[in-house]
Kinemage of the C-alpha trace (Angstrom):
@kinemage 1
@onewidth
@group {chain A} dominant
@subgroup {mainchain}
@vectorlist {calphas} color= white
{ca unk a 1} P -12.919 -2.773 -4.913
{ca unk a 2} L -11.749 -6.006 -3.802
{ca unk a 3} L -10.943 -8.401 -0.759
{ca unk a 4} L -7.184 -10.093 -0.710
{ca unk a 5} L -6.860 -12.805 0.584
{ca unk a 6} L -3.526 -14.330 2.550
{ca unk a 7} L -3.823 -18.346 2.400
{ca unk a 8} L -1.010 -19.605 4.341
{ca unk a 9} L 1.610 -17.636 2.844
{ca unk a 10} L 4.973 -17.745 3.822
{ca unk a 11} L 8.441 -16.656 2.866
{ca unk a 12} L 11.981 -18.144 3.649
{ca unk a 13} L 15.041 -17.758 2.728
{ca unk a 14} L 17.407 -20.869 3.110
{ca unk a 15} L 16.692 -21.951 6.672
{ca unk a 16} L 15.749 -18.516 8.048
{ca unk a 17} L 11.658 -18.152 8.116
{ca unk a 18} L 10.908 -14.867 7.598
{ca unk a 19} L 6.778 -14.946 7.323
{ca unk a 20} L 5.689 -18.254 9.039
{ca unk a 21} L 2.272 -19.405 7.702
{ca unk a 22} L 0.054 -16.631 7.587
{ca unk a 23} L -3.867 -16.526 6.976
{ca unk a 24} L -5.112 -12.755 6.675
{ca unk a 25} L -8.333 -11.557 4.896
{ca unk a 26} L -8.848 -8.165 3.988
{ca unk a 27} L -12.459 -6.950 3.130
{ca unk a 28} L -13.547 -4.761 0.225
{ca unk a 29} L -12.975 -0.756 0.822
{ca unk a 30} L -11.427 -1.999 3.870
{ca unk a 31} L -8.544 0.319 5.020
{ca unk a 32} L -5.941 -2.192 6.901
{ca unk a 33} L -2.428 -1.266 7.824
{ca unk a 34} L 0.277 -4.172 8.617
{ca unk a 35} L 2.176 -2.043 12.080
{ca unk a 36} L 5.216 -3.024 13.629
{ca unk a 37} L 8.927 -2.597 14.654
{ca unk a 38} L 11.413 -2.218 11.900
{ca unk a 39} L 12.279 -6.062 10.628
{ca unk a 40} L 8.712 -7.480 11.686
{ca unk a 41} L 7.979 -8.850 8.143
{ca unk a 42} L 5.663 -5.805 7.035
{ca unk a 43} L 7.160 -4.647 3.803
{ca unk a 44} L 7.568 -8.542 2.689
{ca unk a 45} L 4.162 -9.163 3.456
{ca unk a 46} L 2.995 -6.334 1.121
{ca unk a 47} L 5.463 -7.237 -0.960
{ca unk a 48} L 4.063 -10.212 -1.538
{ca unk a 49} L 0.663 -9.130 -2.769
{ca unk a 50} L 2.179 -6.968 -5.126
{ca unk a 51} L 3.843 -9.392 -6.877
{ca unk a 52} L 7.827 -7.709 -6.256
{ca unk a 53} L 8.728 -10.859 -3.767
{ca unk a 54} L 7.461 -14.637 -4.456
{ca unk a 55} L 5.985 -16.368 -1.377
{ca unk a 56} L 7.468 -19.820 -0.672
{ca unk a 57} L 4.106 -21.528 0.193
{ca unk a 58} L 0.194 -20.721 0.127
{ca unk a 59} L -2.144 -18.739 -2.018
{ca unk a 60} L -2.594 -14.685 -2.654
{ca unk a 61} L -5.929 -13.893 -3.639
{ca unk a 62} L -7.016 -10.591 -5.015
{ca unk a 63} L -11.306 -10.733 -5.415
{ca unk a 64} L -11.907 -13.873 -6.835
{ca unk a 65} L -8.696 -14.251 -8.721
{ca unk a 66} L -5.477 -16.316 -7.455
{ca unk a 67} L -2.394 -14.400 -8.313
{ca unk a 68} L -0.337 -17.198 -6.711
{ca unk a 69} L -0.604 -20.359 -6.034
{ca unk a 70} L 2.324 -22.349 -4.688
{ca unk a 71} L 0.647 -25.962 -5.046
{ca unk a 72} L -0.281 -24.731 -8.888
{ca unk a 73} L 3.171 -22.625 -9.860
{ca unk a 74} L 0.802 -20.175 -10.153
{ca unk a 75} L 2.399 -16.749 -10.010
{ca unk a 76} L 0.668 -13.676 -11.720
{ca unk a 77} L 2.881 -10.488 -12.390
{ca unk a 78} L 2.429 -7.129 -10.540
{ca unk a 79} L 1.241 -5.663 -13.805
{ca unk a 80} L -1.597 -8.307 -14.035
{ca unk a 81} L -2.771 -8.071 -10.183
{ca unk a 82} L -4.810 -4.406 -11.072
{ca unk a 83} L -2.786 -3.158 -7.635
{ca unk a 84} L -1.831 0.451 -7.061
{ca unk a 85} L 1.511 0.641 -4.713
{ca unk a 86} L 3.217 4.074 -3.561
{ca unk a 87} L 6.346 3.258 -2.305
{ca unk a 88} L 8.630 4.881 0.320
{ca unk a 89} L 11.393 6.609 -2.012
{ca unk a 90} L 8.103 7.558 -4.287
{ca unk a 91} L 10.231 6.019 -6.868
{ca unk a 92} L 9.579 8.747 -9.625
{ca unk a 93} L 11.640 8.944 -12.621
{ca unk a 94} L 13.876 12.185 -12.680
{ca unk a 95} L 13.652 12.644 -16.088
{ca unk a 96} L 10.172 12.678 -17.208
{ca unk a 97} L 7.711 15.216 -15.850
{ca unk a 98} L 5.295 15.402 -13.333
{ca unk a 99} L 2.593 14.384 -16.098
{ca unk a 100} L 4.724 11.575 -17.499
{ca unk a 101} L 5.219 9.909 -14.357
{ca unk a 102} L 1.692 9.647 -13.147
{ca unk a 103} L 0.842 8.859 -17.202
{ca unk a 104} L 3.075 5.749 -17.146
{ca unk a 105} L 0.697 2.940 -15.520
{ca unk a 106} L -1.858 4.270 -18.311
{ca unk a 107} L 0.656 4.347 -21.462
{ca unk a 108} L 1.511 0.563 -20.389
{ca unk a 109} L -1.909 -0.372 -20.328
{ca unk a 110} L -2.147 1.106 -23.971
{ca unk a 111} L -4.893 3.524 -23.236
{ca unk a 112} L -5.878 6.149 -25.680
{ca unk a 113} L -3.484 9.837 -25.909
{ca unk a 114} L -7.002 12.090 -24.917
{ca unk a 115} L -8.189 9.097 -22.470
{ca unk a 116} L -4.485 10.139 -20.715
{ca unk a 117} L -4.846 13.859 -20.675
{ca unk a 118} L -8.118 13.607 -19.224
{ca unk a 119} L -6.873 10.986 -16.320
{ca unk a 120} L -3.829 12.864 -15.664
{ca unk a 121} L -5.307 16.111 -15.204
{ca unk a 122} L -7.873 14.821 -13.312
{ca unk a 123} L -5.361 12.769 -11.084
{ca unk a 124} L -3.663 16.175 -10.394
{ca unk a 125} L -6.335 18.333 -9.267
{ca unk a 126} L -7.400 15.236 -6.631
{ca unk a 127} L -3.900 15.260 -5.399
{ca unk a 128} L -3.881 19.350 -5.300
{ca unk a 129} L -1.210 19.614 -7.853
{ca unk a 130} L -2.939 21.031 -10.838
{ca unk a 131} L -1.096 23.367 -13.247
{ca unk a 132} L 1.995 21.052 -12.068
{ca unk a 133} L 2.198 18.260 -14.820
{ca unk a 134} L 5.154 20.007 -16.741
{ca unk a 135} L 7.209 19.967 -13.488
{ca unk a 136} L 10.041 17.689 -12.972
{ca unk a 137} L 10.102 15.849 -10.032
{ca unk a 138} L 13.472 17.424 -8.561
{ca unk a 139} L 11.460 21.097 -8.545
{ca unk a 140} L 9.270 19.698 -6.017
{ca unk a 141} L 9.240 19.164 -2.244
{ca unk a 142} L 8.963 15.728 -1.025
{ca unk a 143} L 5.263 15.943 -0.106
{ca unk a 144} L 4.390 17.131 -3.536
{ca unk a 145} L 6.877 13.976 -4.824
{ca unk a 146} L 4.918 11.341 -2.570
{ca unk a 147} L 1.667 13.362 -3.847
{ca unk a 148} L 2.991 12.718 -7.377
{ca unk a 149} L 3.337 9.124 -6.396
{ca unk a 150} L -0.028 8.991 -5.188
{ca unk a 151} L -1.702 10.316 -8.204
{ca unk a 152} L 0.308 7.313 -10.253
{ca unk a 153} L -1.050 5.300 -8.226
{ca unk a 154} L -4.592 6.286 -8.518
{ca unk a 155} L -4.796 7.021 -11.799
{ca unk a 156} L -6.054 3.657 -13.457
{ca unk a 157} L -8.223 3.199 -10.778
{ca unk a 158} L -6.923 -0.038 -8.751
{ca unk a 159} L -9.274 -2.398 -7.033
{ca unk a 160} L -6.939 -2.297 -4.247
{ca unk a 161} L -4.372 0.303 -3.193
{ca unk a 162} L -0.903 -0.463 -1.219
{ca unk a 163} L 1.147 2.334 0.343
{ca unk a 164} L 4.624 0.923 1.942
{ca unk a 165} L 5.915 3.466 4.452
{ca unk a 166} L 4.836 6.061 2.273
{ca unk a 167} L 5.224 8.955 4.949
{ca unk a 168} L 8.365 8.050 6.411
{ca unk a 169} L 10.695 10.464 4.267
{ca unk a 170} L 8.219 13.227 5.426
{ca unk a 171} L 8.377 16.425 8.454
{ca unk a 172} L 6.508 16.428 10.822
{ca unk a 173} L 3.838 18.758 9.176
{ca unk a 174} L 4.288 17.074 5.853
{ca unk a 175} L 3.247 13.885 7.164
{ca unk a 176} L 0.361 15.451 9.158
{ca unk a 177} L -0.819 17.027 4.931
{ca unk a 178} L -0.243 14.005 3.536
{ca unk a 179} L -2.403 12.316 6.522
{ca unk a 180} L -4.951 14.355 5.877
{ca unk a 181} L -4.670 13.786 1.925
{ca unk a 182} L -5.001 10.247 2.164
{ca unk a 183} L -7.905 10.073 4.656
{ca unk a 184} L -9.839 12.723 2.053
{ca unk a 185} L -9.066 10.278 -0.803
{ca unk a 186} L -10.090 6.823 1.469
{ca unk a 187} L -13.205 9.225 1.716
{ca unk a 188} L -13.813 9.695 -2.525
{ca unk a 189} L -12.481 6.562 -4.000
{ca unk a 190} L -14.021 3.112 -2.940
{ca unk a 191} L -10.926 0.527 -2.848
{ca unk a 192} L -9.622 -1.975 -0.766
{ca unk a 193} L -6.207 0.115 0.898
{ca unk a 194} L -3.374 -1.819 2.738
{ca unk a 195} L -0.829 0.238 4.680
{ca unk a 196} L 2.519 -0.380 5.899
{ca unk a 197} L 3.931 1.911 8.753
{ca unk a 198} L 5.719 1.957 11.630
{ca unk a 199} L 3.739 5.077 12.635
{ca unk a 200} L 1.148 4.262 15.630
{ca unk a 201} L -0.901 7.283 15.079
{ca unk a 202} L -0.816 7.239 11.279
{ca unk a 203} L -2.332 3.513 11.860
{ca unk a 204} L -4.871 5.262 14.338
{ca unk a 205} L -5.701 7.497 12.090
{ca unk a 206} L -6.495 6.340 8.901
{ca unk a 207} L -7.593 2.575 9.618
{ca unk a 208} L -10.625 0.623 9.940
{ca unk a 209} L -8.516 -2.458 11.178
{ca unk a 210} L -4.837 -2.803 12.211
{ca unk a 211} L -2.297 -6.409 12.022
{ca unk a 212} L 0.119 -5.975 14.424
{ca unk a 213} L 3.120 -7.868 13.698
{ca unk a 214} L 6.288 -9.060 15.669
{ca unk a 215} L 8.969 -11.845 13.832
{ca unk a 216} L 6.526 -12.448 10.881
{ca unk a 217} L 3.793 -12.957 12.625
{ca unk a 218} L -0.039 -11.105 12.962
{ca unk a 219} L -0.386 -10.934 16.905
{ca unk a 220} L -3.332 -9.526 17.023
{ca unk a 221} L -5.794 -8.193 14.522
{ca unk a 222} L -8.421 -6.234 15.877
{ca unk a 223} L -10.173 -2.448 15.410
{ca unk a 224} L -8.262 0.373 17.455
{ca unk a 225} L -10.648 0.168 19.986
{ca unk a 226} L -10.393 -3.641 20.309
{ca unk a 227} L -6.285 -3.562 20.433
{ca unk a 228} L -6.387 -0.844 23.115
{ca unk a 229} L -8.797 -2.163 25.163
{ca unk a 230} L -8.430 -6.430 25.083
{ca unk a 231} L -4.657 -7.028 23.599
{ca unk a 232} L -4.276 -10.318 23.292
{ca unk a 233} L -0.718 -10.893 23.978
{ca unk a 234} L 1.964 -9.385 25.928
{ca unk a 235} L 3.774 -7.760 22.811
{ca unk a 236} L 0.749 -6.055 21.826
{ca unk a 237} L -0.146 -4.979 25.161
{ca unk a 238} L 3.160 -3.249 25.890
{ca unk a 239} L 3.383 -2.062 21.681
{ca unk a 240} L 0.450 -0.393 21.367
{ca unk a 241} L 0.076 2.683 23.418
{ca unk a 242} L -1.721 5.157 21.092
């Protein structure tokens, strides 16, 4: 597991400032989600850590290792960061199986056919799909998709996990299994999560801390208990009402 670190990053694009300066540190095994209204800067933000959106200024650090530096040109690739990221269209690939999808991250990083089989097959028991792997992803429902999604992400065993909106495309009781899936797994697998939603009670729910953004910027950062009972600003007191 490891802490990220967000030195003064930033993002613009031309003269619009879409993340002003932002410092945010977030612990080992910590379990932080980014909340806010649609077009609050959330999904850059994690964006940014993953590697799929280049920060115009400041430093991301992931441990003890700078994946980018601005004042260096320092900018390492998502495949280099050791991130997991589950994505809100669980961005599966329709023609290879259930197996082949969550084997991918492990093929690219060259590991050994048996070492796969053994990952895989463990990935899909954790994620309650076992006897699945043979499946293609258009034969399942969407929570056994984003479960699919999950187990990708899992399966090389990231220091730290990001899920963008990962519930969104979900029912109502869907999103209440899939709750409950990723709370058991925050239980069994030490790592550093970040969470993008727009979902109070999903940020309730699963989160030791919570950054509440409005216009790119954290208004508060705080524990549930802190946010409900000493917001700090106006927009948080009249946004959060979990």
């Amino acid at each position: 597991m490891s802490s990220v670190t967000l030195d003064s990053i930033s993002k613009t694009y031309g003269n619009q400032v879409i993340i002003p300066p932002i410092f945010l540190e977030i612990k080992p095994n910590e379990f932080l989600s980014l909340l806010g209204p649609s077009g609050c800067g959330k999904t850059t933000l994690i964006r940014m850590i993953a590697g799929l959106e280049t920060p115009t200024e400041g430093r991301v650090i992931i441990g003890e290792q700078p994946v980018f530096d601005s004042s260096l040109q320092l900018f390492a690739p998502p495949e280099r960061r050791n991130l997991g990221m589950v994505f809100q269209s669980y961005a599966l690939w329709p023609h290879l199986t259930v197996f082949e999808n969550i084997a991918f991250p492990l093929r690219c990083r060259k590991v050994s056919q048996s070492e796969i089989e053994h990952k895989v097959e463990d990935a899909l028991e954790q994620v309650q799909l076992k006897g699945m792997g043979k499946r293609k992803p258009n034969e399942l429902s969407g929570g056994q998709q984003q479960r699919v999604a999950l187990a990708r992400a899992l399966v090389a065993r990231p220091k730290v996990l990001l899920l963008d909106e990962p519930l969104s495309n979900l029912d109502t009781n869907l999103r209440e299994e899939m709750c409950e899936q990723i709370s058991k797994l925050k239980a069994q697998f030490p790592m550093t999560m970040i969470y993008v939603t727009h979902d109070q009670n999903e940020a309730v729910r699963l989160s030791d801390r919570i950054a509440i953004l409005n216009k790119g910027k954290i208004e508060q950062l705080g524990t549930v208990q802190e946010l409900r009972t000493s917001p700090k600003t106006e927009f948080v007191h009249s946004f959060f009402r979990v």
